[in-house]
N, C-alpha and C positions, 0 to 999 in steps of 0.2 A: 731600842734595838740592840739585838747579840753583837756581840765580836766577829768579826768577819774571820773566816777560817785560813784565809790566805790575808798577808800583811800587805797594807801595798807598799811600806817603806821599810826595809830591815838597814840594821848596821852590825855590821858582820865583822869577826873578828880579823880577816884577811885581808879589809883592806879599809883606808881609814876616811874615808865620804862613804855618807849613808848609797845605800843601794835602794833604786825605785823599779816596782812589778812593772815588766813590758811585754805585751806578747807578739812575738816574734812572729811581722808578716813582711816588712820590711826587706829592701835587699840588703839595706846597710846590719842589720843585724846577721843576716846570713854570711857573712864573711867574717865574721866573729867567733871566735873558740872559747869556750869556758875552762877556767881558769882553776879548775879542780880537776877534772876528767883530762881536759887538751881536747873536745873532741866539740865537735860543731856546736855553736848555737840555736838551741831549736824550741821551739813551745813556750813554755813560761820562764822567761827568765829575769834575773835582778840585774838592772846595768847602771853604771855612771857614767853619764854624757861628758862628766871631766876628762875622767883618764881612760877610758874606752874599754870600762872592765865588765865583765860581766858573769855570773854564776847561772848554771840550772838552777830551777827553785830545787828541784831535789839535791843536787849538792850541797846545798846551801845549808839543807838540816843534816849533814854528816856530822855523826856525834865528835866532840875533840879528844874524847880518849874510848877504846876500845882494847875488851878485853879477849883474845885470842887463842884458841890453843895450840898454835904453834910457837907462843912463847908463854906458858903458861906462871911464870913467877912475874911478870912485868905486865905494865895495864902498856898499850902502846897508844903513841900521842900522835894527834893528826898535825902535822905541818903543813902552812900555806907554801912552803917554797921547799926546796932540798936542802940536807943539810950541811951537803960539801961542797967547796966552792966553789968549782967546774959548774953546778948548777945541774945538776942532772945526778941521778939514782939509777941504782939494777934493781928489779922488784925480785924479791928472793921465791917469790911466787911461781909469775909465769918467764922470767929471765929477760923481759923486756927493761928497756932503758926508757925512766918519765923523767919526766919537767914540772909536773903541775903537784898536787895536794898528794901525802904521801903518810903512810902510817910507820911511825919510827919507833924504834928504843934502842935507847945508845948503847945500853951497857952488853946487847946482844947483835948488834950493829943489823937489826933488823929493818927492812927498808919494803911496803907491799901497798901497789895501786891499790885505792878503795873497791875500786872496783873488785879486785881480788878478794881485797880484805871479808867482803861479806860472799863469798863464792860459800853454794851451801854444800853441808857436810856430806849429802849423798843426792846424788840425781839417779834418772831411770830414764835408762839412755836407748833409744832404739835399735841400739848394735847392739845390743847384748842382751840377756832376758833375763839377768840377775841387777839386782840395785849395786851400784858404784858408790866408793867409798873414796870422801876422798883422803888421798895420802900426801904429804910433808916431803917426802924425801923417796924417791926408789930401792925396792926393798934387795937390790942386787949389791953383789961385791964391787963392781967398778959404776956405781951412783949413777947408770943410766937404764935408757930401759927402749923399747921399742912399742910405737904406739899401732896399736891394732885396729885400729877408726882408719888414720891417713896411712901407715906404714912405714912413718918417717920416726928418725930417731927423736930422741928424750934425754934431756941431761936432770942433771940434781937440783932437778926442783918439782914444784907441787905437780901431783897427776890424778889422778879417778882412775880404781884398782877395784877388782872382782880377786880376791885371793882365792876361790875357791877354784876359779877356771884360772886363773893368771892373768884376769885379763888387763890390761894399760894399756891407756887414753890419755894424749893430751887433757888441758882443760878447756882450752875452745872446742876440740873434735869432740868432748864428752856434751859442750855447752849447745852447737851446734850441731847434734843428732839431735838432744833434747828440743830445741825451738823447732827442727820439724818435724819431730814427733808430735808435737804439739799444735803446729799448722797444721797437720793430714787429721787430725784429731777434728782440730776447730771443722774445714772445708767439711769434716763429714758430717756434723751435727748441720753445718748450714742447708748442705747438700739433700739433708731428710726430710728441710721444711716444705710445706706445699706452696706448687707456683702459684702465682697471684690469676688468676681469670683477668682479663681485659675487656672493659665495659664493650655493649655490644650497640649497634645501631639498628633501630628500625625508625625506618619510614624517616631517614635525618635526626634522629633523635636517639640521644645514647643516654644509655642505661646501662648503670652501674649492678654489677649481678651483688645480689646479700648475701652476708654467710648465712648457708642452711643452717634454717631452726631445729631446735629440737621438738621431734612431733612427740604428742600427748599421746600417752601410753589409756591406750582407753580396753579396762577390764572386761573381758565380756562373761558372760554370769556361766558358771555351771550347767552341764547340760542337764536338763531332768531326770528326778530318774528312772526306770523302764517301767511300764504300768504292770502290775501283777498280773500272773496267768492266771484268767478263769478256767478251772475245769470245771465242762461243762458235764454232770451226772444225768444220765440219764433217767428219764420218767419214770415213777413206779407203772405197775401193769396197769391198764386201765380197770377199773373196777363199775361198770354201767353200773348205776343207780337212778332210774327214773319212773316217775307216777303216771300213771294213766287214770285222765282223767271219765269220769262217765259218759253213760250213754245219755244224750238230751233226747227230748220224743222230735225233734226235730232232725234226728237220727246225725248230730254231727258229734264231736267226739272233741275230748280235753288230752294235750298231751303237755310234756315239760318241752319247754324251748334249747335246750340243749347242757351239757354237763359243763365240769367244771375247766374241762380242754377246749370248748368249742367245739364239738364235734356233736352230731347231731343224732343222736340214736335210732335207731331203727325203733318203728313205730307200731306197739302192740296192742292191736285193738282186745277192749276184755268189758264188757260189760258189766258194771257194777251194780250185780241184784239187791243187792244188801243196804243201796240207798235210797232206794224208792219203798215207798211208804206204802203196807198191805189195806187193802181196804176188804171192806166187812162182806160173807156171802149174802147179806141181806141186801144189800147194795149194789149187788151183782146182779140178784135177781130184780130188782126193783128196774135196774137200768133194761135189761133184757124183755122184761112186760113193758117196758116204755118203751122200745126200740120196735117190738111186734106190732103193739098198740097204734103206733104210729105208721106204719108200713103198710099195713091194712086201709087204714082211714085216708093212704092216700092213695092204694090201688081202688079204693074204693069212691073216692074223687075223681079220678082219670076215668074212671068207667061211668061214672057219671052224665061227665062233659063231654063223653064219647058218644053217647046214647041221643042226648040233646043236638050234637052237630047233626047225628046219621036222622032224626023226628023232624 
């Protein structure tokens, strides 16, 4: 297994028994100050149950020297204690009086809470709509200046300056516009999420509503496309074309059943001389002495049988 990313045991150059990780739920730890800041005990900290000391863990990693640009030739060194013997420092910073862990150099007799020590070089402050810059020193003739955040005065020492508008800000008034510009920030992003729905009951029984799904994107095909327009041409003229058929001796008659429209022609009787077959005048006459011949023989039969009824 890794290294764990937090130690549980450090030994720390401020103070000479190892320091053990505690996380501060206790009430005895709550009456406790840390011993670099001065400022409450809270979260994760390093303590020795000997002498009743104890660090933030974040303290704890304060670098021992830092390099600065308000004393830019000297690297400045963290002290666990102050360095004159009252016991107590002016931070050249924000002009407060500490007791705890202190960024020094002697030879410029500079003296600034950590805390200060890493104040960054420009915030963006909710008074003002330009970024803040911070300044070293007030850029007037009598080293003060007037803060435009609280309205209260400003001596010679560090501030957050707009030199285009003029403007000066404490560094807490510039610190704290910044943290609630920052809360009204955070509450609005929170403020955009959606509310949770609350399972619902039926019949004694609760149900938990799902987050809606996403429904299936279901393609539907192209409409067809329009059927072509028939133009409808109209019929050439009719042109009747039909046969009539012959005369039968049975005197009926051959016609065509209808054209190529269906429609039914009117119906032209013509008798077709041309296909009956001529027969001979010998044959004419032959038939015509048989037809007498015969007519005779039987008026002459009838007169016969007529004679014999009336005898």
């Amino acid at each position: 297994m890794g290294k764990l990313e937090i130690d549980p045991v450090i030994h720390h150059f401020s103070h000479r028994h190892p320091l053990h990780l505690q996380n501060n739920q206790s009430q005895h730890f709550l009456s406790l100050s840390c011993a670099a800041c001065t400022r409450q005990a809270s979260g994760l900290i390093y303590y020795c149950d000997t002498c009743n000391y104890c660090l933030h863990k974040t303290c704890s990693t304060l670098p021992q020297t830092h390099t600065h640009r308000v004393d830019p030739r000297h690297a400045l060194a963290l002290l666990s204690s102050p360095a004159y013997p009252e016991g107590a420092f002016n931070c050249n910073a924000c002009g407060c009086n500490g007791t705890g862990f202190c960024y020094h150099c002697p030879e410029c007799q500079i003296d600034i809470h950590p805390v200060c020590a890493f104040m960054p070089l420009t915030v963006k402050s909710q008074a003002h709509e330009h970024v803040l810059g911070l300044c070293f020193s007030p850029p007037y003739a009598d080293k003060g200046f007037s803060c435009d955040i609280c309205k209260g005065p400003g001596s010679n020492h560090w501030l957050y300056r707009c030199d285009l508008c003029e403007f000066d800000t404490h560094m807490k008034c510039a610190k704290a516009s910044t943290q609630a510009h920052t809360q009204a920030q955070a509450r609005g992003v929170l403020g955009s999420q959606p509310q949770l729905v609350m399972p619902r009951s039926v019949h004694g029984q609760q149900f938990q509503q799902r987050p809606a799904q996403a429904q299936a994107v279901v393609l539907q095909p192209p409409p067809p496309p329009p059927p072509p327009q028939v133009v409808l041409q109209p019929p050439p003229p009719l042109q009747p074309q039909y046969s009539c058929g012959g005369l039968h001796t049975n005197g009926s008659f051959q016609y065509s059943q209808g054209n190529q429209y269906g429609v039914m022609p009117p119906i032209v009787f013509a008798p077709e001389y041309g296909n009956r077959p001529q027969k001979s005048s010998s044959r004419i006459g032959s038939r015509l002495i048989e037809g007498f011949t015969e007519g005779i023989a039987n008026e002459t039969g009838q007169a016969l049988i007529n004679a014999l009824i009336d005898g």
